[in-house]
N, C-alpha and C positions, 0 to 999 in steps of 0.2 A: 467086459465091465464098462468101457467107456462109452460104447455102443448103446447099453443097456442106458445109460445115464444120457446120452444126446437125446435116446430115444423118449424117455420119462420127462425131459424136457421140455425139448417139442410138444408133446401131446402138453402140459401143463399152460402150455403158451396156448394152444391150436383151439385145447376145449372150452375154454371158454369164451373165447371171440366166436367160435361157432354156436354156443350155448345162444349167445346176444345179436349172431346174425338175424338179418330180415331180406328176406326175398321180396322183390315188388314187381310185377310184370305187368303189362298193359300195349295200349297203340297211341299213335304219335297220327296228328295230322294238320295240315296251315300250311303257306303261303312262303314263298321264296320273292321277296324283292330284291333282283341280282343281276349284274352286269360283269363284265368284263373290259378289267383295266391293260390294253397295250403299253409297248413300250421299243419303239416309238406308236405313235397315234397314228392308224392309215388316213387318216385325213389332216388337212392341215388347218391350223384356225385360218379364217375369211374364204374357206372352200366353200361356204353355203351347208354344207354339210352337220348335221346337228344326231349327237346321240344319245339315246337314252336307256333304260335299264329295260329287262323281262319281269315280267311276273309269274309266276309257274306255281305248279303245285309240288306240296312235301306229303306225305304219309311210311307210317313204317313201325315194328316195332320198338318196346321200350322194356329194356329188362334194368332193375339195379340190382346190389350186392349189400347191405348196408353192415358195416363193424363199427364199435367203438362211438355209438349211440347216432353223433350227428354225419359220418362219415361215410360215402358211398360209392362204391365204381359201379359207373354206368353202360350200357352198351344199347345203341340206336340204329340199326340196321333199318335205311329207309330209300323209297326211290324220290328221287327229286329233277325239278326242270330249272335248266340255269340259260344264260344269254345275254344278248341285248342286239340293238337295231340302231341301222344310220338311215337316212332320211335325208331327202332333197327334192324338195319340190312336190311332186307325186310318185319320187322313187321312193323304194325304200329296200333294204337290205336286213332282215331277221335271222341272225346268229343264236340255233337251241341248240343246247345241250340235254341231252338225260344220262343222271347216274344213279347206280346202286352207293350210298354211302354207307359206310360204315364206322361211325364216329365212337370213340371211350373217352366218355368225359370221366374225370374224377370231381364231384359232387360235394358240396358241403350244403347242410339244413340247419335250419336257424330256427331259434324255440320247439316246444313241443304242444301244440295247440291246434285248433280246427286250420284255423288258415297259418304252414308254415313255408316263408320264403326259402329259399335257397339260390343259390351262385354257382357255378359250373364253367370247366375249362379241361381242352383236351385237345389230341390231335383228332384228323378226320380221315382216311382214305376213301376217294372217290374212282369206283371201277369205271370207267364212260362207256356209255353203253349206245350211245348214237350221235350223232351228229353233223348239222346240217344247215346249208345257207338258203334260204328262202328270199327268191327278188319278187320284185312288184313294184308295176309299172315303167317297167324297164323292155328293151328289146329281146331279153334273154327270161323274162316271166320263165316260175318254176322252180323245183327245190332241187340243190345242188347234192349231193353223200361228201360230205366232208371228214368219214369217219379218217378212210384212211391217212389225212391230213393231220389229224388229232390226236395226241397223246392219249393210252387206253388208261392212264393214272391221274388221278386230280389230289394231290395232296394238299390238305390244308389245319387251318389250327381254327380253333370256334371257341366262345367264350358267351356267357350271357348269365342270365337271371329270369326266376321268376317266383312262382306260389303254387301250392299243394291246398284245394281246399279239400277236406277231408267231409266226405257227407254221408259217410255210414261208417266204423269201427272197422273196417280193413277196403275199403273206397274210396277212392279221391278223385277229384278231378285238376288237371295241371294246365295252367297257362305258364308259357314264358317266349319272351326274346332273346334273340342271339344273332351275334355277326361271326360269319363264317370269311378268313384272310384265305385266298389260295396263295399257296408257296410252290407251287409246281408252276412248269413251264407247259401250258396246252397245245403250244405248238410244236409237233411230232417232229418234223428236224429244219429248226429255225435258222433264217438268214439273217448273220452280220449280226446277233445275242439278242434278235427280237424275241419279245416276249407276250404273251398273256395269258391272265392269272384273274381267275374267279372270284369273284367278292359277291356279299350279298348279306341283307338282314332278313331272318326266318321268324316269322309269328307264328307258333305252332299250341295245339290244345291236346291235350290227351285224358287218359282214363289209366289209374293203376288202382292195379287189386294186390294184398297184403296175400303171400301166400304162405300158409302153414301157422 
């Protein structure tokens, strides 16, 4: 009997959020402006040495979940290039990364209109999938495999905003920005608690379709 009664429960809860669910799938694609913050800094200020961020490409899919009207869990399976480079003179040193990420954001949308904004936050898991140091004009010119040096996990937390403009009755098309903190340690076994950790802001556009 109690069985019977958890069970009549549950569904009384289950079917109607499944009744008001909405499936949304589509693709994800834009731009990673990202660096890589040490800790300490292999160079020291007044070394002449000056560093700056990569730009790289994102694409990937885009599925949501949507319950309870404005409320949605997301999931973004995408590949992306992260980095950055030191500089001196006519050297120069280019630090890429590529990873599979695999970010769930939990999603909130705002109004219910052609163009609706929404906000988003979530953790990220990044598999690494290569990795490598590039010199130039140096004695040593050519790309180093730094995979084995590299942690194979990029954990990070991502947070941003954007807009849904909706251009046909189950199409939209999506811009938004977001900054992605890495909270992992990319150095595979560090000396003396050095550290570095991925950061980066993504400008990405996609296309979701309303399914069912």
């Amino acid at each position: 009997m109690k069985k019977f009664f958890l069970f009549t429960l549950l569904a009384a809860l289950i079917v109607p959020i499944a009744a008001q669910a909405q499936f949304n799938i589509g693709a994800k694609f834009g731009l990673n402006f990202g660096t890589i913050s040490y800790d300490p800094e292999p160079f020291t200020a007044g070394s002449g040495v000056t560093k700056s961020g990569k730009t790289g490409f994102a694409f990937g899919a885009d599925a949501e979940f949507g319950f309870a009207g404005m409320f949605y869990v997301v999931a973004q399976p995408r590949y992306i290039m992260k980095g950055n480079s030191f500089e001196q003179g006519t050297a120069k040193l280019t630090r890429s990364l590529s990873e599979m990420e695999i970010p769930i954001y939990f999603k909130v949308k705002f109004l219910k209109a052609p163009v609706r904004p929404y906000g988003f936050l979530g953790p990220n898991i990044g598999i690494v999938l290569s990795a490598k140091d590039k010199y130039e004009g140096t004695q040593q010119d050519g790309e180093v495999d730094m995979k084995d040096q590299t942690s194979g996990m990029d954990f990070s937390l991502d947070f941003g905003g954007g807009a849904e403009f909706w251009v046909a009755p189950k199409v939209a098309i999506t811009g938004d920005v977001r900054y992605s903190m890495g909270l992992s340690n990319l150095i595979k076994n560090p000396v003396q608690n050095a550290s570095a950790k991925s950061r980066g802001f993504q400008l990405a556009f996609g296309v979701l379709i309303t399914v069912g």
